[in-house]
C-alpha positions in Angstrom: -0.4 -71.1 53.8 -1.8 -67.8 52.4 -1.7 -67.5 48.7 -2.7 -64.0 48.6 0.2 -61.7 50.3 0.0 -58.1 50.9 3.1 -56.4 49.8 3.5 -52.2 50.4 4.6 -50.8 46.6 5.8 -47.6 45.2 3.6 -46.4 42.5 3.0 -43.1 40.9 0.0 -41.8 38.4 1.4 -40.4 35.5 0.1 -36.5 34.0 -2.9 -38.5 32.2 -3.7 -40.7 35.3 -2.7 -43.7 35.0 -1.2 -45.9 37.7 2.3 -47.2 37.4 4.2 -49.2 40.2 7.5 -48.6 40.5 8.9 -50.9 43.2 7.4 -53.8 45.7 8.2 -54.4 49.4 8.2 -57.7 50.4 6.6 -58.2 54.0 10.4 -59.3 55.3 11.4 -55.9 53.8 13.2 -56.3 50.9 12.5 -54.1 47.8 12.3 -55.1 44.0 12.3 -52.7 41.3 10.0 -53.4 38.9 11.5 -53.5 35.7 8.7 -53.4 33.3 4.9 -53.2 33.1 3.7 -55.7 30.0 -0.2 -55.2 30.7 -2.7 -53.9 32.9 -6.2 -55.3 33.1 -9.0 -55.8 35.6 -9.0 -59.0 36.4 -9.4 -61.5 39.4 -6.7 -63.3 41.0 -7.6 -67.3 40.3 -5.2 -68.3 42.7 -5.9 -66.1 46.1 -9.1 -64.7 45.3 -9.5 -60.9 44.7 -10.5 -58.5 42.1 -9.1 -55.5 41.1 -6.4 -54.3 38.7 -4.4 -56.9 37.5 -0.3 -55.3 36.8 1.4 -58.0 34.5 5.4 -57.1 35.7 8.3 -58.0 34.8 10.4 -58.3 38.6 14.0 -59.4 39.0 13.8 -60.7 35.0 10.6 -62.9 35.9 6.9 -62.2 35.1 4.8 -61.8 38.1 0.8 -60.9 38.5 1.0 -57.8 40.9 -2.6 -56.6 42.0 -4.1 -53.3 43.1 -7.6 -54.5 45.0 -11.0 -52.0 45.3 -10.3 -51.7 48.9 -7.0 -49.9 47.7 -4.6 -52.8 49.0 -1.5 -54.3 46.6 -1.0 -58.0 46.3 1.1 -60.9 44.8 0.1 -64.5 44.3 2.8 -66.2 46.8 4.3 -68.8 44.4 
């Protein structure tokens, strides 16, 4: 099984540019707000492979890695 799952997301950039998800799409369809953003960093994904930004959230009262790649594609780690 894949570990590294594509997901569509709502996002926004804020006046001063920074990127901010808002909400993730799961590939079945459903939608989960994203609640909170604790951290952003660059980082690589350990588990599926991939580099890019690394969006520490806080989803459905759970933390969960959500990465935005350099080929401008979102991911999750599938658990």
């Amino acid at each position: 099984m894949e570990d590294k799952v594509y997901v569509e997301v709502d996002a926004k950039f804020t006046p001063d540019g920074q990127l901010r998800p808002l909400q993730v799409i799961w590939e079945d369809g459903r939608k989960f707000e994203i609640q909170r953003v604790k951290q952003c960093v660059r980082a690589a994904s350990r588990k599926a492979g991939g580099v890019g930004l690394r969006f520490t959230c806080i989803i459905a009262g759970g933390e969960h890695y959500l990465f935005y790649e350099e080929n401008y594609r979102w991911f999750v780690e599938r658990k």
